[in-house]
N, C-alpha and C positions, 0 to 999 in steps of 0.2 A: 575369488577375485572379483567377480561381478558385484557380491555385496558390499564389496570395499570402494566401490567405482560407483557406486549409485549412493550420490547424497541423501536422497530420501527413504532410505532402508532403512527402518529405525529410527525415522525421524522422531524427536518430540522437540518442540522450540523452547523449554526450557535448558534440554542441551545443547543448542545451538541456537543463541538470541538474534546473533546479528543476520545468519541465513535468513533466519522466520521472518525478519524486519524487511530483507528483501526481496522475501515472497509477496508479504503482504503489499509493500510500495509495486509491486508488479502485479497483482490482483486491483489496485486502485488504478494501475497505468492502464491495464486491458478493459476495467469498464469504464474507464473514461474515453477510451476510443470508441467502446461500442456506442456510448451515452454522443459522440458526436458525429455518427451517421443518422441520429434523426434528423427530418428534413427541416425543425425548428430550432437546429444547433445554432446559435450564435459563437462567437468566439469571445471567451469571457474578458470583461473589462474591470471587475473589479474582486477582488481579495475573494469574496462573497460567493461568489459566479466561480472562483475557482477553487473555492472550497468544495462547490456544489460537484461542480463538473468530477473532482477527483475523489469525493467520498468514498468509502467501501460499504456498499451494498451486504446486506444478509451479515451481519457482522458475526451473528449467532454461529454461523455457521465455521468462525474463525476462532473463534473462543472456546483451546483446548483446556486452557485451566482450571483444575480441578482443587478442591483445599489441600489435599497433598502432595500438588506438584508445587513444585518454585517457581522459578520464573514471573517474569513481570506478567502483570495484567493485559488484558490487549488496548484500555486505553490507552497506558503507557506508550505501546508500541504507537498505538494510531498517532500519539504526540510528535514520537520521532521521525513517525514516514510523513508527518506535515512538514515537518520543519525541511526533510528533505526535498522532497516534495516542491517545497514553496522556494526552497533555495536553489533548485534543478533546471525545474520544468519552467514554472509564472519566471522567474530571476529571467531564466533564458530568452523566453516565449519575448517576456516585454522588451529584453535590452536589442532583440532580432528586430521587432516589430514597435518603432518610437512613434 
């Protein structure tokens, strides 16, 4: 029962696209928190700045696929957690903050 209840037993993200999409938009949300306790954070003002701010670090280390698995690529993914991303977080950030 416990393996059935833990999402990540068996994980691989070509069986489950849309989880790994929201792992990784969650690995891009926590180093972008961590990236804005430096004491030279600004608070980004343009596209750029908030591309910077939300990158994903060590990508390599995200990059389960292999030639015989399926699943998309991880730029693919990185494509989709921008798009999310920029329609979430900056969409919000600027319509709070005019």
């Amino acid at each position: 029962m416990a393996a059935a209840a833990n999402a990540l037993h068996c994980f691989r993200p070509p069986d489950r696209p849309v989880f790994w999409r929201m792992l990784i938009a969650q690995a891009r949300l926590y180093q972008g928190l961590v990236r804005s306790r430096a004491t030279t954070f600004r608070v980004p003002v343009s596209s750029q700045q908030w591309a910077d701010l939300l990158r994903l670090e060590e990508q390599e280390g995200f990059r389960w696929r292999s030639p015989d698995d399926g699943g998309a690529p991880l730029e693919e993914t990185l494509a989709v957690t921008d798009r999310y991303l920029q329609a979430k977080v900056v969409t919000t950030w600027q319509r709070q903050h005019p």
